[in-house]
ZAZANU-935895 format. One record per residue: x, y, z of N, C-alpha, C in turn; residue number from 0. Coordinates in pm, 1 decimal, decimal comma, always signed. Atoms other than C-alpha are relative to their C-alpha. Last residue first. Example, Ala and Ser with C-alpha at 12.3 -4.5 7.8 and 13.67 -1.06 7.14 Angstrom:
2
REC       nxx       nyy       nzz      caxx      cayy      cazz       cxx       cyy       czz  zalum
REC     -82,0    -119,0      -6,0   +1367,0    -106,0    +714,0     -77,0    +109,0     +73,0      1
REC     +89,0    -119,0      +0,0   +1230,0    -450,0    +780,0     +90,0    +120,0      +0,0      0
end
This chain:
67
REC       nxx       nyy       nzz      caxx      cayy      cazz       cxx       cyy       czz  zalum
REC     -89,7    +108,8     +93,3   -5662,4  +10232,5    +915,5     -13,6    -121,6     -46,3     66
REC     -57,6     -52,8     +66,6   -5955,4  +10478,5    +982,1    +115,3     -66,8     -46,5     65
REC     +79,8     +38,4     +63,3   -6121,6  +10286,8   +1222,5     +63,1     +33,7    -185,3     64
REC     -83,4    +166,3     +19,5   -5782,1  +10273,4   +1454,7    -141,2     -40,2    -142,2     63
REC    -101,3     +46,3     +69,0   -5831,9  +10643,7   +1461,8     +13,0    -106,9     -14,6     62
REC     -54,7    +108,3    -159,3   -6180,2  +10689,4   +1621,0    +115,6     -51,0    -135,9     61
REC     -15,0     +79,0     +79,6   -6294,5  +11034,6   +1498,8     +40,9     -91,5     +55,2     60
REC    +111,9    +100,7     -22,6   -6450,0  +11296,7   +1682,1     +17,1     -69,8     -69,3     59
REC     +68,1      +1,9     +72,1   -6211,4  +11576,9   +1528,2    -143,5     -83,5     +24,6     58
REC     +84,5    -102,8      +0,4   -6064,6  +11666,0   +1828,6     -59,6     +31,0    -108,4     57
REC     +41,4      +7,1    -138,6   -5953,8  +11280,9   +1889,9     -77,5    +115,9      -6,1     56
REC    +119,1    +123,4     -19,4   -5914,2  +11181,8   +1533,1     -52,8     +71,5    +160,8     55
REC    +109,1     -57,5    +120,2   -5662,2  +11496,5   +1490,6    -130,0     -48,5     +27,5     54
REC     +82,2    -101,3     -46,9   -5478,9  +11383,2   +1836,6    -120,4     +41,2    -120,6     53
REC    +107,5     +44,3    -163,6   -5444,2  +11030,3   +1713,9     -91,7    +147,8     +46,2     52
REC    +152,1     +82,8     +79,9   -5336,4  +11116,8   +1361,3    -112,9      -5,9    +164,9     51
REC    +100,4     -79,3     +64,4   -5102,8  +11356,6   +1494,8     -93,4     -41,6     -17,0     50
REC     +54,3     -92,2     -97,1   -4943,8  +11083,1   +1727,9     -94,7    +117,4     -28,9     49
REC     +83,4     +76,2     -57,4   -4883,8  +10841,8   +1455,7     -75,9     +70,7     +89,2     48
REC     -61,7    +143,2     -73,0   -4710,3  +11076,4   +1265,1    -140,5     -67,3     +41,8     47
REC     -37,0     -20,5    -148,5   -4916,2  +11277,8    +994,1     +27,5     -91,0     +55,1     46
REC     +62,6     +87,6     -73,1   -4864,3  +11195,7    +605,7     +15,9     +50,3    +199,3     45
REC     -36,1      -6,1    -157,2   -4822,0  +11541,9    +441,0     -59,1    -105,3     +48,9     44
REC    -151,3     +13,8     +44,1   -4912,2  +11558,6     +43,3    +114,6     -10,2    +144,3     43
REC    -138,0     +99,5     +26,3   -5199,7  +11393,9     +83,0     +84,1     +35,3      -1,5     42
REC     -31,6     +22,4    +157,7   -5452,0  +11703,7     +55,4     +43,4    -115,4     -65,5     41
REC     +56,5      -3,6     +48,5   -5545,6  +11682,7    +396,8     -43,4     -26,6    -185,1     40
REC     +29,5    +135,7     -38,8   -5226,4  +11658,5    +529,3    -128,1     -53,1     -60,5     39
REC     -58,2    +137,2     +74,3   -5123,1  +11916,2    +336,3      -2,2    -123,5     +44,0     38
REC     +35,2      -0,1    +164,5   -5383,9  +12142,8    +433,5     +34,8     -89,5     -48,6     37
REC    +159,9     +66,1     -67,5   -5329,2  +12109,6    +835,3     -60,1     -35,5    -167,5     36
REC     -28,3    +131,2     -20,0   -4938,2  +12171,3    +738,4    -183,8     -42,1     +15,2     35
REC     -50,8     +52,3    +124,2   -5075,4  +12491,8    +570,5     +27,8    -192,2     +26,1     34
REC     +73,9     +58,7     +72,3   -5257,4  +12565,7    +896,4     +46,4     -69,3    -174,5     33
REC      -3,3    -135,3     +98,8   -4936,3  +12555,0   +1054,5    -124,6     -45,6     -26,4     32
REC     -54,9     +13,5    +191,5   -4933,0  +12292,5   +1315,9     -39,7    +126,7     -39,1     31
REC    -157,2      -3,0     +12,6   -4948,1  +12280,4   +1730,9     +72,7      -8,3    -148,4     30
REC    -135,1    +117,5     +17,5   -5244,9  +12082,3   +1691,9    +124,3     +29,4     +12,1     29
REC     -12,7     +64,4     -95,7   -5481,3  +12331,0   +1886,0     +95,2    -106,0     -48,1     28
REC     -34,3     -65,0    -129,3   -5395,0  +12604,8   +1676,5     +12,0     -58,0     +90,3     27
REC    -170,9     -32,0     -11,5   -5375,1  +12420,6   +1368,9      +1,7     +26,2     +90,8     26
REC     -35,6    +160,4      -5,8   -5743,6  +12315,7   +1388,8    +149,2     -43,0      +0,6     25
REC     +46,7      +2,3    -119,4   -5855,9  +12684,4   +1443,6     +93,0    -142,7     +44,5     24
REC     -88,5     -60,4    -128,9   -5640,8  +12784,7   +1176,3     -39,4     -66,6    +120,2     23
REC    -140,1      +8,9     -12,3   -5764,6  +12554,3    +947,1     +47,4     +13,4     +95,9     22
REC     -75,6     -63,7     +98,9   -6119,0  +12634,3   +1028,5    +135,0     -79,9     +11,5     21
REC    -134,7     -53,8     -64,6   -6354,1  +12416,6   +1240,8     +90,6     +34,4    -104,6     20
REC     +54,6     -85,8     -25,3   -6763,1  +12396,7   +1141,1    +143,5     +73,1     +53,2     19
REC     +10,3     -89,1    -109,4   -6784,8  +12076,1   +1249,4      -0,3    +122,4     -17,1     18
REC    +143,2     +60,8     -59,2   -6855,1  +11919,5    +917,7     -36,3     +75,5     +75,6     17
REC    +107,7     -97,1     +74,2   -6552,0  +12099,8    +768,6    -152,4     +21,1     +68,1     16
REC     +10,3    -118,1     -96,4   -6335,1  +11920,1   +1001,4    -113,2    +101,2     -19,4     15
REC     -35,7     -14,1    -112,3   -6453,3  +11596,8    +947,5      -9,3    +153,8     +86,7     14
REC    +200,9     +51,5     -17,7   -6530,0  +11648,0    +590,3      -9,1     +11,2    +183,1     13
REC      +8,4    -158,5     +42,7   -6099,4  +11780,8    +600,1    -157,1     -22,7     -37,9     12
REC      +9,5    -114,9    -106,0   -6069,5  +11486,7    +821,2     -36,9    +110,4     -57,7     11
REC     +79,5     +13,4    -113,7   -6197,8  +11214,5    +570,5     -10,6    +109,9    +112,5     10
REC    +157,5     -36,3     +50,4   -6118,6  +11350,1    +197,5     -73,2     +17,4    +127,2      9
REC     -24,1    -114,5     -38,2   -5689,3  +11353,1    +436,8    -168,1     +45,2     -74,5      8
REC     -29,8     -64,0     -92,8   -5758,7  +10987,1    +483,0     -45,7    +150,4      +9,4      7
REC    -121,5      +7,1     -68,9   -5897,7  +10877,7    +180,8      -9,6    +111,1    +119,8      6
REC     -49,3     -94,0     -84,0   -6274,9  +10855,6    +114,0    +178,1     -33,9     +27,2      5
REC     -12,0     -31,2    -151,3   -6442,4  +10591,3    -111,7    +105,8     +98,6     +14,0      4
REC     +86,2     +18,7    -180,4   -6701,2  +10595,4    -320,0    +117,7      -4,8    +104,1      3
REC     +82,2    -133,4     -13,4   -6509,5  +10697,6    -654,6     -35,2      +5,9    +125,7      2
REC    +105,9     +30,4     +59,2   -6280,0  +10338,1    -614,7     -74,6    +170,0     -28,4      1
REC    +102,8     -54,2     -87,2   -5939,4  +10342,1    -502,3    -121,0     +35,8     -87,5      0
end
């Protein structure tokens, strides 16, 4: 992976940041810990298929761009 580009968890946690949405906040509606909201972020937590979707969805993201 190059400097320029973004993995997954560089993308939502810009994403979330962007907006202005905390951990918690972003846990609260996912039904996750904010810790889990971290480690996904981090890499060390891949989210199912279904996380990814909702994340992308109340993040304003379009999941299928992202894989």
């Amino acid at each position: 992976m190059s400097l320029l580009e973004d993995n997954l968890g560089d993308i939502l946690q810009k994403a979330r940041t962007g907006k202005g949405i905390t951990l918690a906040a972003l846990a609260k509606v996912m039904g996750l810990s904010p810790a889990q909201i971290d480690q996904i972020e981090d890499g060390t937590l891949i989210p199912s298929p279904d996380q990814l979707q909702s994340l992308t969805e109340h993040l304003g993201l379009h999941a299928q761009k992202l894989l």
